[in-house]
C-alpha positions as CSV (number, residue, x, y, z in Angstrom):
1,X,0.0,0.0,0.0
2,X,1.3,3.4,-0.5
3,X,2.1,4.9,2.8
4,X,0.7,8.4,2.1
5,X,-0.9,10.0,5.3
6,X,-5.0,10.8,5.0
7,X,-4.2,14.5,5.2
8,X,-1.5,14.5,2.3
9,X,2.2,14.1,2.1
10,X,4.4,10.7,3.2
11,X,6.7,13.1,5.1
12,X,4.7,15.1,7.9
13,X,6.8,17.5,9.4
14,X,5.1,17.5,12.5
15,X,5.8,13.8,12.7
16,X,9.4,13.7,11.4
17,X,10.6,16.2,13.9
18,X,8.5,13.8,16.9
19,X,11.6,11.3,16.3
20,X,13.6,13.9,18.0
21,X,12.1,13.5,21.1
22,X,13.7,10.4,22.5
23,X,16.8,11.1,20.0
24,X,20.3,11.7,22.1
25,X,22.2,12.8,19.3
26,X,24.8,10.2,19.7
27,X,27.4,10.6,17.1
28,X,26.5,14.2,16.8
29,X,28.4,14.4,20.1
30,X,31.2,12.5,18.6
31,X,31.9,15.0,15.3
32,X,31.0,17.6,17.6
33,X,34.0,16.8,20.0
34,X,36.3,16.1,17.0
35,X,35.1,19.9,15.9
36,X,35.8,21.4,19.7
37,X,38.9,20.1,19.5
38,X,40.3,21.4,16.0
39,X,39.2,24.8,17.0
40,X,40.1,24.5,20.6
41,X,44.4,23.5,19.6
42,X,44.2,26.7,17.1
43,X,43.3,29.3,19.9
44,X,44.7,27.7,23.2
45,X,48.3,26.5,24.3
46,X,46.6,22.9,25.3
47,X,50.3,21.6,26.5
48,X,50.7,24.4,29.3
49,X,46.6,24.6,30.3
50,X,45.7,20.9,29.2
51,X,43.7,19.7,32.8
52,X,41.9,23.5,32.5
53,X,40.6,22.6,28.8
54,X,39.8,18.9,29.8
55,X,37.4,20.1,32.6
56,X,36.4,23.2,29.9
57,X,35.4,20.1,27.6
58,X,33.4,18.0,30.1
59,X,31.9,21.3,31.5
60,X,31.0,21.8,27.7
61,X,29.2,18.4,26.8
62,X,27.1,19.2,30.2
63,X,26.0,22.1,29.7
64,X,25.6,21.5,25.6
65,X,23.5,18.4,26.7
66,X,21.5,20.9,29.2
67,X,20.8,23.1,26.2
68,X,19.3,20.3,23.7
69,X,16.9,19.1,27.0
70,X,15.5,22.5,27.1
71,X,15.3,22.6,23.2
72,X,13.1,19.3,23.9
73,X,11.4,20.5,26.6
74,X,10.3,24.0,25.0
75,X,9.4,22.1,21.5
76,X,7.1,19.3,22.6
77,X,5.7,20.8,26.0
78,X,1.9,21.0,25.0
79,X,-0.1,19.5,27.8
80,X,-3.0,17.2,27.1
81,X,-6.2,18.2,28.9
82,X,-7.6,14.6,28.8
83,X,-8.5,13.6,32.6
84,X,-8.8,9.9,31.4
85,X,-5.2,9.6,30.3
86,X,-4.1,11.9,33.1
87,X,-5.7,9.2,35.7
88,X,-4.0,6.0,33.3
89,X,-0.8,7.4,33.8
90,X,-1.0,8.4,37.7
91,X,-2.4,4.3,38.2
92,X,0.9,3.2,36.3
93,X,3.4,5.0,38.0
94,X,1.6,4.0,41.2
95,X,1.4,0.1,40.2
96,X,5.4,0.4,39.1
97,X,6.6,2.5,41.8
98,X,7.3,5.0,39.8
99,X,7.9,7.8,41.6
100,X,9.1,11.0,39.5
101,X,6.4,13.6,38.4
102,X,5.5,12.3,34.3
103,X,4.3,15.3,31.9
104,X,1.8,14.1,29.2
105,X,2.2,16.3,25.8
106,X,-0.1,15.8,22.7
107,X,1.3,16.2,19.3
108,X,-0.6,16.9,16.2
109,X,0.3,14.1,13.5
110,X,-0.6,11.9,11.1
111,X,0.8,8.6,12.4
112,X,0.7,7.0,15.5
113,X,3.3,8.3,18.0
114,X,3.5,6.9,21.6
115,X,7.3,7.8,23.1
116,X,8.7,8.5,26.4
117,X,11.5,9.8,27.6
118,X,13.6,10.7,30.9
119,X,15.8,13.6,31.2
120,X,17.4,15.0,34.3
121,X,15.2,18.8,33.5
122,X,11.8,16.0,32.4
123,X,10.1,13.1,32.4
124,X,7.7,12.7,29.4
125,X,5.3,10.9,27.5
126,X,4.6,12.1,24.0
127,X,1.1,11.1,22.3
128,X,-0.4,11.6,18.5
129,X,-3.9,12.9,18.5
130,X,-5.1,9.8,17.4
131,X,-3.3,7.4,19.8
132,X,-5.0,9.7,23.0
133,X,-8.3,8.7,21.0
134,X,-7.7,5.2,20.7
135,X,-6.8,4.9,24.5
136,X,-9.2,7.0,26.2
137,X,-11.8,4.5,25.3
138,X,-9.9,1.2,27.0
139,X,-8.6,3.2,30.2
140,X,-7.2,0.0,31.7
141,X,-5.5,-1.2,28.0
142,X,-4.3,2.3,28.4
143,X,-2.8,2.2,32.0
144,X,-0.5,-0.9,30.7
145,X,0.6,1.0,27.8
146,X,1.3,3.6,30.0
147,X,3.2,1.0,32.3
148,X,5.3,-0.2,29.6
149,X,6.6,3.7,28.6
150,X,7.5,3.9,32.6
151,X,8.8,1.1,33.0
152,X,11.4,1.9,30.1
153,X,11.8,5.1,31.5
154,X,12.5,3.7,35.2
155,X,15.4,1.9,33.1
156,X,17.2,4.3,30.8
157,X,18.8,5.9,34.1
158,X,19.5,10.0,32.6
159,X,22.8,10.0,34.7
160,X,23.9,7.3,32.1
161,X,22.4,8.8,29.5
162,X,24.6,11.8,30.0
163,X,27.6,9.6,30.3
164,X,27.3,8.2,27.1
165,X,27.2,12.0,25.6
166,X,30.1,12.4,27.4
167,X,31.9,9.4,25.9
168,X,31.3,10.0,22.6
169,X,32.5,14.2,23.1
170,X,35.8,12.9,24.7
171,X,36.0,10.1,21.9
172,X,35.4,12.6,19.4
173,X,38.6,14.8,20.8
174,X,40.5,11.9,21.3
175,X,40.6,11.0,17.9
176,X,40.9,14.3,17.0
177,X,44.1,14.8,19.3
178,X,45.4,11.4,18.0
179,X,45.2,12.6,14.6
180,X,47.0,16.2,15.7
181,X,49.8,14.4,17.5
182,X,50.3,12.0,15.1
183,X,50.4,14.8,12.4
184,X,52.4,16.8,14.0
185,X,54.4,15.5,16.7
186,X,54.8,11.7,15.7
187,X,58.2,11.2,18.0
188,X,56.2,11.9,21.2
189,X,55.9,8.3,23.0
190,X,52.6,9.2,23.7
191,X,51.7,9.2,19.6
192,X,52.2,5.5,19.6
193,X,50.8,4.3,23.0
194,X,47.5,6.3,22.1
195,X,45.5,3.7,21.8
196,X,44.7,3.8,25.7
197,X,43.2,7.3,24.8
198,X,41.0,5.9,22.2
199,X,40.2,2.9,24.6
200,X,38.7,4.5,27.5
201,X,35.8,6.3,26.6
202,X,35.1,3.3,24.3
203,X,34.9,1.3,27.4
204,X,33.1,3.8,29.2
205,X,30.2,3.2,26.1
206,X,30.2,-0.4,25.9
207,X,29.4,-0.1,29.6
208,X,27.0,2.1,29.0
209,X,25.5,0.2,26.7
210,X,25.4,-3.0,29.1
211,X,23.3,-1.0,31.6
212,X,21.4,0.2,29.7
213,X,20.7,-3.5,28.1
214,X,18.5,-4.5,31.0
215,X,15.5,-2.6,29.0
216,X,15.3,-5.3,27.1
217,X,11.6,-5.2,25.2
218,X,11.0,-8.9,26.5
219,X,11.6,-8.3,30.2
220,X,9.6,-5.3,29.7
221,X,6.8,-7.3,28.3
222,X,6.9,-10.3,31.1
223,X,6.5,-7.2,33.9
224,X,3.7,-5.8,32.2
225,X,2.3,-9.0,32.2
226,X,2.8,-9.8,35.7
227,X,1.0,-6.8,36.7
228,X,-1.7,-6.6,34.1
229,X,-2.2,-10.3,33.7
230,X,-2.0,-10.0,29.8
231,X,0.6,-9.5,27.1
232,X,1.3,-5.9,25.9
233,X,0.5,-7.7,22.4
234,X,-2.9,-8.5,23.3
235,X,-3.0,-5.2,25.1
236,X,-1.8,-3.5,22.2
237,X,-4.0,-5.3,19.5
238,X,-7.3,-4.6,22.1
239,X,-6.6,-0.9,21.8
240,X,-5.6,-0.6,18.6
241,X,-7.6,-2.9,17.2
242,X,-7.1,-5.5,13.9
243,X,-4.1,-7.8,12.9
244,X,-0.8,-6.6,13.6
245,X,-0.2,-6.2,9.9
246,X,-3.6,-4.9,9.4
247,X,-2.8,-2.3,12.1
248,X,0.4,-1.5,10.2
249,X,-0.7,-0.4,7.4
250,X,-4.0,1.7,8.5
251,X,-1.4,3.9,11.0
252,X,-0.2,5.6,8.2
253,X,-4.4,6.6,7.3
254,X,-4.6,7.0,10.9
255,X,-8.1,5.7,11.4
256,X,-9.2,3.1,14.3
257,X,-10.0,-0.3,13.0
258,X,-14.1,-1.1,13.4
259,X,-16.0,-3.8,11.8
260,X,-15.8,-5.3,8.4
261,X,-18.9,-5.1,6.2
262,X,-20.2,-6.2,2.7
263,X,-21.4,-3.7,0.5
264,X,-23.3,-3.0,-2.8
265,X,-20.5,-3.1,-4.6
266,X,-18.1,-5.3,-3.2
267,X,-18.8,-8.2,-5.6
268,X,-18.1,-6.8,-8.8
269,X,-15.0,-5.5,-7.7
270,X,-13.7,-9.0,-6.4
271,X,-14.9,-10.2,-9.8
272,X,-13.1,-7.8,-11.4
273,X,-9.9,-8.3,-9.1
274,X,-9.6,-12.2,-9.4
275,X,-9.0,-12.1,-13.4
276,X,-5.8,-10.8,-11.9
277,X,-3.9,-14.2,-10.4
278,X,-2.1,-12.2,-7.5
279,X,-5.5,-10.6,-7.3
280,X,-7.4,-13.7,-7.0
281,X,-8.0,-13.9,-3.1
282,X,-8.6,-10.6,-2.2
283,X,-11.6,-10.1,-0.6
284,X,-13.3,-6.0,-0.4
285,X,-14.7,-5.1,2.5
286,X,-16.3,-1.6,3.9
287,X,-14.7,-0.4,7.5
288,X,-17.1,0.9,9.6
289,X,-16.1,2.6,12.6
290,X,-18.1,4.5,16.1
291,X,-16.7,7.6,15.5
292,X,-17.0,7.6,11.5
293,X,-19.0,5.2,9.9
294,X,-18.2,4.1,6.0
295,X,-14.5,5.5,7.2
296,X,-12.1,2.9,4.8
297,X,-12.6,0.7,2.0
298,X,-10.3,-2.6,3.2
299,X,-9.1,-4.6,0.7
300,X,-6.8,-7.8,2.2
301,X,-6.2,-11.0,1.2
302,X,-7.2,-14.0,3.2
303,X,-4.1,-14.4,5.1
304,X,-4.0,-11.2,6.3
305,X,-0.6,-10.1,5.5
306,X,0.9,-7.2,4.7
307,X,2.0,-7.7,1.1
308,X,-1.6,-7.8,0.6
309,X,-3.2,-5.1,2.6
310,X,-4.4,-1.7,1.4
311,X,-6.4,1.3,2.7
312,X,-8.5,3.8,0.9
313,X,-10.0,6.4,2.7
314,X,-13.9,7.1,1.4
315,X,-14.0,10.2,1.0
316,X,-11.3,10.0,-1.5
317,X,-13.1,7.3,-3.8
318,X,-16.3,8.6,-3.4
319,X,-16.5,10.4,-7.1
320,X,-15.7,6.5,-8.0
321,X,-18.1,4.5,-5.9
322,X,-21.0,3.9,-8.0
323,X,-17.9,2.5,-11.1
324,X,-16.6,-1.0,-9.4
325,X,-13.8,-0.9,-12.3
326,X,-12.3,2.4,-11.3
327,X,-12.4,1.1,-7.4
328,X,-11.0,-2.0,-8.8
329,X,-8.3,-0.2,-10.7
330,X,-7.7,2.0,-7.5
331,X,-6.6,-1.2,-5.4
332,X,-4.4,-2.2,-8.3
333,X,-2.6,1.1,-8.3
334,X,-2.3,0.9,-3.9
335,X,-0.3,-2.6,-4.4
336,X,2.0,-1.7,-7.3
337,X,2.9,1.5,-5.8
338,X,3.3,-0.8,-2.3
339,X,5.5,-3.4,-4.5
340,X,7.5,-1.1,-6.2
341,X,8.1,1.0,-2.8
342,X,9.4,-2.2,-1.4
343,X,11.5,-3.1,-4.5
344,X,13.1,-0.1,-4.3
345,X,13.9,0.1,-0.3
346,X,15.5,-3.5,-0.7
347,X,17.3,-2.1,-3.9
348,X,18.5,1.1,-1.6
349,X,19.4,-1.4,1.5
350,X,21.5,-4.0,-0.7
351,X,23.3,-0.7,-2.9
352,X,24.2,1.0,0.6
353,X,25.0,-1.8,3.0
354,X,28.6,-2.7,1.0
355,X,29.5,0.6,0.4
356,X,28.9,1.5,4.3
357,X,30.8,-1.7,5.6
358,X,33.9,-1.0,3.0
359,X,34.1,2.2,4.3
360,X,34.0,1.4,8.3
361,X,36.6,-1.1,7.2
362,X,38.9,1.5,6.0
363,X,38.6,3.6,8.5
364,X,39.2,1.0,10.7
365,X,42.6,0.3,9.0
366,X,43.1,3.7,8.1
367,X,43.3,4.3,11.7
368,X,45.9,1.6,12.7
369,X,48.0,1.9,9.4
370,X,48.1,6.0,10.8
371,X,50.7,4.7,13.6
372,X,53.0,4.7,11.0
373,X,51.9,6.5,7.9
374,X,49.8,9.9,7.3
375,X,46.2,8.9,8.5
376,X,44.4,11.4,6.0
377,X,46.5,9.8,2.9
378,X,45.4,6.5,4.2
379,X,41.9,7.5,4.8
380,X,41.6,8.8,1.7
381,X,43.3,6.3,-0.6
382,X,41.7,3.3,0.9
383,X,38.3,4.4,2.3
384,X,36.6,7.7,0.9
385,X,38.2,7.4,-2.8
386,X,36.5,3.7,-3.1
387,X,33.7,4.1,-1.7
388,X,32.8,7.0,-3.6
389,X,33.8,5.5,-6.7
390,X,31.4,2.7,-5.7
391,X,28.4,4.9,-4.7
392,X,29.0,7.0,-8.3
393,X,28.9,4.2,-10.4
394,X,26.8,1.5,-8.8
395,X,24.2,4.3,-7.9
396,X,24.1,5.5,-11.2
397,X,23.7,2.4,-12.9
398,X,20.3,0.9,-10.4
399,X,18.5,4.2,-10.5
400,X,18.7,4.0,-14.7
401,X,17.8,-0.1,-14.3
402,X,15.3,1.4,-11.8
403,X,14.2,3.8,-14.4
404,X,13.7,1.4,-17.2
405,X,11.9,-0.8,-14.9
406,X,9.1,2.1,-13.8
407,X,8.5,2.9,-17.9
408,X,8.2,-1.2,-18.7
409,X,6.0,-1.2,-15.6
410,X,3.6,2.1,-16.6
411,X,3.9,0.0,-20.2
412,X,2.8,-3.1,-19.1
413,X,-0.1,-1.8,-16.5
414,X,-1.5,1.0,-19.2
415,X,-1.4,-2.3,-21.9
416,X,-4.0,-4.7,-19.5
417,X,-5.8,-1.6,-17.8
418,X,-6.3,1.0,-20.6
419,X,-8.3,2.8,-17.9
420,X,-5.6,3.4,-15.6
421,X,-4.8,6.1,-16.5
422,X,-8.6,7.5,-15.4
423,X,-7.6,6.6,-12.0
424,X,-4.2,8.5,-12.1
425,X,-6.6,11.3,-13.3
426,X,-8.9,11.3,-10.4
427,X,-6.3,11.2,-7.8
428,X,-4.1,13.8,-9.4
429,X,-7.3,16.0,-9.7
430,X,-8.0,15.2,-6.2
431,X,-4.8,16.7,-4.4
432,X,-3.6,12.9,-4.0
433,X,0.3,12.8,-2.8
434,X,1.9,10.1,-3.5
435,X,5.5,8.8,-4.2
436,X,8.0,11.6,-5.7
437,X,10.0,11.2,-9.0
438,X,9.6,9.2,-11.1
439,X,6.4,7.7,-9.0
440,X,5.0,10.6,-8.3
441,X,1.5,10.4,-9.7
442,X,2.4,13.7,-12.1
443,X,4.8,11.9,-13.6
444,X,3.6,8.5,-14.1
445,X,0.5,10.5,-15.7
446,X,3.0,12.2,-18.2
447,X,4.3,9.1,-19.0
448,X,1.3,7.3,-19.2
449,X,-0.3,10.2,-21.4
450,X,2.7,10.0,-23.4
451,X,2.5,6.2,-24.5
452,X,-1.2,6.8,-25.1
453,X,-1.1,8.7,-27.7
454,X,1.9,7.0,-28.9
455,X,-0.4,3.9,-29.1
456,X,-3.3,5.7,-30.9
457,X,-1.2,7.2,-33.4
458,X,0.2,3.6,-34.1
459,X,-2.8,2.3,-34.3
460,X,-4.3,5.3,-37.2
461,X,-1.3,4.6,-38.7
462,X,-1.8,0.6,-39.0
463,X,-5.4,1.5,-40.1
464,X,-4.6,3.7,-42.5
């Protein structure tokens, strides 16, 4: 299915920038320490006042890491009102023992969004608008969701959060001083024993990391199901209703699942559906929903799964409803844009993932060949050149495979749907967002318009 919100646009910015929430910038605090440090050796004399700038640089990461809470905090402070969720939460901490003061902020979005975090200036739990109306109506479902976001919370101690910040700052200037000295002062004994520099805050993370391992999602879920006497996937499933892969899919329309119901129509489009093979066991269904009845067309095989799920929202199709061929057409166009979506992630993920490990591999090596050579030279001739000659070529030749394979698909779906290109039509006309590029539904309608009339003038031509 394509995963295009209800209100427009696969990208919300309101929910893109909610990922920030719970984000600890992580590497950012890495680069950032490599950056403190190249400007830090140009103005300072770091051999005569080196203790004074190592406290400077821990006071630094603090008070850096102090600024992005309060970034947070002023951002995504916007209090929910709702009582119901208000006494949830206050049950939950009381059940876990949870004993620090929990903020509840609302956050307009199209998806669903349920995140907490703990920070030493808050303790939070960000909702989407349509996650607080899901749970207000099961408020004990709702207190073990709740639970679960605590209990993680309870775990991911903020003193350790801000020692792995730390960590990676020092890292950062430890490589950076290890790149300096070995630049410019490679007969200091302390240029080839500096591998106990890079070691420690390495250490310091891995143990960081181990603490903070106890959150593991499966001990979370066996507490919660101590205390509620049910699994957080039943729990979840109650709430939010459906399959799981059922669920997945209608997030992104953000709609609550109801009951499935027959309609007028529904037979001529499964008629018209199963002259298609991979067609042949879906099965159309109207969602009906308390708050908004007649609120989705489903349209899922009988297994459920994902591959074959797909959403259209009513009010979008209802220009179409009384023409089962266009609705039929419609479901066509949500799985080939869901398949060709999918090819093209795997595509991205198996183009990236050898470029990424060459080039951790020669920095890797880069980095001990530098105990003897010039680290840049080495960086460069062995990691950055290659991998960017792979990225250039490689890249270049998928996306034009990938672009011969969109024009042989538009090709072969105009040639067995000659009304397809109605249905691109009505959703263009309709302010429909979907895919960008060469998917975009603009350009598959210029493409498709273009080999239509290539086809009639063919075919005057052959008459003639």
């Amino acid at each position: 299915m394509g995963m295009t919100s209800v209100r427009g646009g696969y990208f919300p910015t309101q929910e893109d920038s909610a990922l920030l929430f719970r984000y600890d910038l992580g590497f950012t605090w890495f680069i950032a320490g490599g950056a403190w440090f190249s400007f830090s050796h140009d103005v300072l004399d770091l051999p005569d006042v080196f203790l004074e700038w190592l406290i400077l640089s821990v006071l630094i990461i603090q008070i850096s890491y102090l600024v992005w809470n309060v970034f947070l905090f002023r951002r995504y402070r916007n209090p929910t009102g709702n009582r119901t969720l208000r006494r949830c939460l206050e049950d939950a901490a009381l059940r876990i023992d949870y004993g620090k003061r929990v903020r509840l902020w609302s956050r307009k979005t199209e998806k669903m969004i349920i995140m907490g975090n703990a920070t030493l200036l808050f303790n939070a739990i960000l909702l989407s608008d349509s996650a607080i109306y899901d749970m207000q109506q099961m408020p004990r479902e709702c207190e073990a969701i709740f639970a679960e976001k605590l209990i993680l919370m309870k775990k991911r101690n903020p003193l350790i959060r801000i020692a792995k910040s730390t960590s990676f700052f020092i890292l950062g200037i430890a490589s950076g001083l290890f790149i300096y000295l070995n630049e410019f002062m490679p007969d200091l004994p302390i240029a080839h024993d500096f591998r106990i520099w890079m070691l420690a805050p390495i250490v310091l993370l891995l143990i960081a990391a181990v603490i903070e391992g106890r959150d593991r999602i499966t001990d979370i879920d066996s507490e919660v199901e101590e205390i509620y006497g049910d699994t957080l996937r039943d729990i979840k499933t109650r709430v939010f209703g459906g399959s799981d892969s059922i669920k997945e899919v209608l997030l992104f329309e953000n709609r609550p699942i109801g009951e499935f119901q027959q309609t007028e129509f529904t037979d001529e489009v499964e008629l018209l559906l199963r002259l298609e093979e991979k067609y042949s066991r879906c099965t159309v269904a109207e969602l009906r929903t308390e708050n908004e009845p007649k609120s989705l067309l489903i349209f899922c095989g009988e297994d459920y799964s994902l591959a074959s799920v797909a959403g259209i929202v009513e009010s979008r199709v209802r220009g179409i409803l009384k023409e089962p061929e266009l609705i039929a057409l419609h479901v066509i166009y949500e799985r080939e844009y869901y398949d060709m979506l999918h090819w093209n992630m795997k595509k991205d993920c198996g183009l990236m993932l050898p470029g990424a490990a060459w080039f951790l591999f020669s920095l890797v090596y880069s980095l001990l060949k530098g105990f003897q050579d010039d680290f840049f030279i080495s960086f460069i001739l062995y990691g950055i050149a290659p991998s960017m000659a792979y990225f250039v070529v490689l890249v270049a030749y998928f996306s034009r495979r990938s672009n011969k394979r969109i024009d042989a698909h538009d090709r072969d779906i105009l040639r067995r749907y000659p009304r397809y290109i109605d249905i691109l039509r009505f959703l263009k006309e309709g302010g429909y967002i979907h895919g960008y590029g060469r998917n975009s539904i603009t350009a598959r309608l210029l493409r498709m318009e273009q080999l239509g009339s290539r086809t009639e003038r063919f075919i005057s031509r052959f008459q003639e």
